[in-house]
N, C-alpha and C positions, 0 to 999 in steps of 0.2 A: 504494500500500500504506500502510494508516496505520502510524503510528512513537507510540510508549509509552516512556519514562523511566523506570528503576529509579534512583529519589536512594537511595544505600546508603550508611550511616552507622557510623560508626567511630570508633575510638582515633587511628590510624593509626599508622606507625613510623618509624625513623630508613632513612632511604634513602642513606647513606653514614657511615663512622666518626666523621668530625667533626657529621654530623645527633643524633648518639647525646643529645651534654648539653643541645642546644636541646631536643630534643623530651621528655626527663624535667622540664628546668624549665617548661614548658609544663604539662607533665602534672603537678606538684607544688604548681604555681600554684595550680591550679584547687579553689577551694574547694567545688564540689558532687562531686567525683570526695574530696578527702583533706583534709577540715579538722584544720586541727594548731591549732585553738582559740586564734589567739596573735592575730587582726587579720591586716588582708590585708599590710602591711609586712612583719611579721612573718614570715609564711609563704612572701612572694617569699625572705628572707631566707634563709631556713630551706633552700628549693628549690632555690637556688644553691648552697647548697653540699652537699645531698644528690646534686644531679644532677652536680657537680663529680666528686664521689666516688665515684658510681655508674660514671659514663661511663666512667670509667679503666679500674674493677674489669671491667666488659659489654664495651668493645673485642676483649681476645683473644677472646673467645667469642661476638662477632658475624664478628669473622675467621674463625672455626673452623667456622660452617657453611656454609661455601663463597660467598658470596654479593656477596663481597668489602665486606663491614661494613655489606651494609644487611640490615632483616629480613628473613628469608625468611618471614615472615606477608606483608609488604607484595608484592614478588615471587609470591608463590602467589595471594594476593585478585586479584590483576590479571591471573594468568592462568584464575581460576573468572571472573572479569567478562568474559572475552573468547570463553570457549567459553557463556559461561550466554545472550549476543547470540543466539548461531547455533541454539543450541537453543530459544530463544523464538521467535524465526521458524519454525523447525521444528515446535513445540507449535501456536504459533497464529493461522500467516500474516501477521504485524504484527511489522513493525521493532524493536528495542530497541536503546536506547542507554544505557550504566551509565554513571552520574554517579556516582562516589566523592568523600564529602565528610569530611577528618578531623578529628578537634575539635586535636591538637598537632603536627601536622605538614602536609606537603602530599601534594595539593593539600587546603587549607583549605575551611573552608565557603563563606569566599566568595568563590574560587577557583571551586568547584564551582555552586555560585548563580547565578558571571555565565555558568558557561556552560548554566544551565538557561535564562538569559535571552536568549541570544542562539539559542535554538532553537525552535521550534514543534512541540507534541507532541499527540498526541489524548488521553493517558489519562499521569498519573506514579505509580509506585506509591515510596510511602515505607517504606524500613524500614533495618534495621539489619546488622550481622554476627553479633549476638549470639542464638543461638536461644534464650534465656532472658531474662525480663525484668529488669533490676535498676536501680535508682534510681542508679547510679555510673556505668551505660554507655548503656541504649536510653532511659532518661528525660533523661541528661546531653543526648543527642546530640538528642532531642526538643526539648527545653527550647533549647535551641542555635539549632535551626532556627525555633523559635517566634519569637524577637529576632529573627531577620537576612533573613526571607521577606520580608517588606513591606518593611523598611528595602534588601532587594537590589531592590528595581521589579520582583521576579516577578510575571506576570499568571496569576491564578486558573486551575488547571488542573480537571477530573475527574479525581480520586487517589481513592486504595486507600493505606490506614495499617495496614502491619503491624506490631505490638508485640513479639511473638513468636513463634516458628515449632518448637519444641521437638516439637509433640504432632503433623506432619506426617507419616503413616503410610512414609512411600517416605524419607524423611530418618532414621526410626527405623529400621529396614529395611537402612542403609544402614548403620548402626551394629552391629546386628546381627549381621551377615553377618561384619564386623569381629571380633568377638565372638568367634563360631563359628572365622574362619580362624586367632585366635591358640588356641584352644582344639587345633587341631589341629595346630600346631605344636607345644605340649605333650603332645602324643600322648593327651589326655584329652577326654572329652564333655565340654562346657559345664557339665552338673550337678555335675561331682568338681572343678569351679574354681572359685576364689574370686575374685571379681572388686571390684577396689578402684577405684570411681567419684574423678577427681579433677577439682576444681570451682575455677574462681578463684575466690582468696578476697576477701571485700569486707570494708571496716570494721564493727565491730561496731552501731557508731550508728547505720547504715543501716538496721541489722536491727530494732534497737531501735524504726524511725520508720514500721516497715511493711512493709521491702522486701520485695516475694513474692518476690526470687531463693532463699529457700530452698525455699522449700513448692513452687517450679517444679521446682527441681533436685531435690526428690523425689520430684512426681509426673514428670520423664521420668523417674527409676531405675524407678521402676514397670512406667512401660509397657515400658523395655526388658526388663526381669527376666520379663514375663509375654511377650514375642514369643520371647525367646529360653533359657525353661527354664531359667533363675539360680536357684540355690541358696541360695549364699552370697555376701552382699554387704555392703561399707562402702561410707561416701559420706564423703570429706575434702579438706581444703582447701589448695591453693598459691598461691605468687605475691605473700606478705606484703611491703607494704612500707611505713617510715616509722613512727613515734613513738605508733601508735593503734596500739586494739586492733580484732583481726581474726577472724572465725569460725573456730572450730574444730570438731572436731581439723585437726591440720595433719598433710599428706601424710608429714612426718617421721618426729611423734611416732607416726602410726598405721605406719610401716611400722618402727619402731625398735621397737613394743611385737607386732610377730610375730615378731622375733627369739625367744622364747621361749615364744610359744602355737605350736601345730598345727594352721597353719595354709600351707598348700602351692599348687603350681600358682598362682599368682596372676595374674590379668589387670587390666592398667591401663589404665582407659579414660576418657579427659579428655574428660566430658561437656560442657563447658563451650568447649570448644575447636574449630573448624569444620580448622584448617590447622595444619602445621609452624610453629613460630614457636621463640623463645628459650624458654620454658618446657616443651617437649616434647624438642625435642633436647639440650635443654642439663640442665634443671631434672631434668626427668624419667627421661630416658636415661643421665644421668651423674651427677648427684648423687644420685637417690631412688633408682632402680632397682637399684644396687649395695649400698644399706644391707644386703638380705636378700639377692639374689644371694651375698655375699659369702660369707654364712653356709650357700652350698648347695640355698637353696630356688630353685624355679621359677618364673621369672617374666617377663611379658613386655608389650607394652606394645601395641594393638593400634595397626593402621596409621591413619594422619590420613586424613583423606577428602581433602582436597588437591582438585584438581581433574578427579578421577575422575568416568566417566562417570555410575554411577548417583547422586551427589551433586548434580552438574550438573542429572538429568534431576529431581530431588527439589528443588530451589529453582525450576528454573521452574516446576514445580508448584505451589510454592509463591507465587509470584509473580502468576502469571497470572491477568486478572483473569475474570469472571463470563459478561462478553458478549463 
């Protein structure tokens, strides 16, 4: 039976309490991900003691979703990579094997390199976690692999580069469906909902230099709004962090200023988002979601796709290649 490689590309997470401050000063380092414009000293500098201060503030609240302090993004990605195996063999009688490579945590890139080198594959497909493109995540991790391929002795495979997977019909679909069952937990049709898209936010400089992660993240609102009969919709942003400026509106401000419009039933759907991670349960669930709950309105946040069957069967869809 021939055997195929999914190299899948990522942030990655802290996979224990004390992983928490390595993996933010790693992440803060990185000047194609958050230039604080100071030189690279400057910026380790600067990382250290953000990530110091971070890790503290993030500890109870990587304790708090059960996981015992590591992410449950990283936890949930490793268990979509183990069913997404058995459903590629199932789609299309050929082997898979996911090679997960993170750019601040492990397994690292070239962690994951040596073990694409010590295998033998017929076909690797490369891409990312991100179904939108942006110059901070699927170009970082691109650009990442671009340095360390040749420097790791990988021998030349036949690949498939995916960029981005947003506008994949059965992935949209899957969202949807999302949509519709928080719509009915509201006891409302999807047209009398207002539904408030929430997108990680990237630095503004980014945007400034070209990034399509917006004009992505508004053509998938698009297509979801016309699959699934949307009405009423925003698109805002979470996940600010550090000394730059960040795309707005932010998830905040936009749900602190329906405090006093009429505006009800609300569905929140983190377009941007593939899994459970600290920003959904934690960000989402308990800091945002309560601004306007509080004040009485309806609101609710649709489920993550996790590692649900029709997400599973909508990435190797997504995946598989041609012949």
């Amino acid at each position: 039976m021939k055997k195929d490689a999914l190299f899948i590309m990522g942030m990655g997470g802290p996979d224990s309490i004390e992983a928490i401050e390595p993996f933010l000063y790693n992440l803060f380092c990185d000047r194609d991900i958050i230039d604080f414009h100071v030189g690279s000293f400057l910026q380790k500098f600067i990382a250290k003691k953000i990530a110091k201060k971070r890790a503290k503030k993030l500890a109870p609240e990587y304790l708090k979703m059960g996981y015992n302090g590591a992410s449950p993004q990283i936890i949930m990605h490793r268990k979509i990579f183990k069913k997404l195996e058995s459903a590629y063999e199932v789609k299309t009688g050929r082997k898979l094997d996911v090679i997960e490579a993170n750019c601040y945590y492990h397994p690292f890139f070239e962690e994951a390199l040596l073990k694409l080198k010590e295998n033998k594959y017929d076909n690797i497909i490369f891409t990312t976690v991100y179904p939108q493109y942006s110059m901070t995540t699927v170009e970082a991790c691109f650009n990442r692999l671009g340095k360390l391929y040749n420097i790791a002795g990988c021998y030349p495979y036949n690949s498939k580069v995916i960029s981005n997977w947003f506008e994949n019909e059965k992935y949209c679909k899957a969202i949807v469906d999302r949509i519709h069952k928080a719509a009915s937990k509201l006891n409302k049709d999807v047209s009398e909902c207002h539904i408030l898209y929430s997108a990680h936010s990237v630095p503004l400089n980014y945007v400034e230099k070209g990034d399509p992660y917006p004009s992505q993240i508004d053509k998938h609102t698009a297509i979801l709004n016309e699959m699934a009969g949307i009405k009423s919709f925003k698109i805002a942003y979470q996940s600010k962090v550090g000394p730059v400026k960040w795309m707005q509106p932010t998830m905040q401000d936009t749900l602190e200023s329906y405090k006093e419009k009429d505006i009800d039933n609300i569905i929140i759907v983190p377009i941007s988002f593939i899994s459970d991670h600290i920003e959904t349960l934690i960000e989402i669930d308990e800091q945002l979601i309560p601004i306007v709950k509080n004040c009485g309105k309806n609101i609710v946040r649709i489920e993550s796709l996790n590692d649900s069957d029709d997400f599973i069967d909508a990435l190797s869809d997504i995946i598989k290649l041609d012949n």
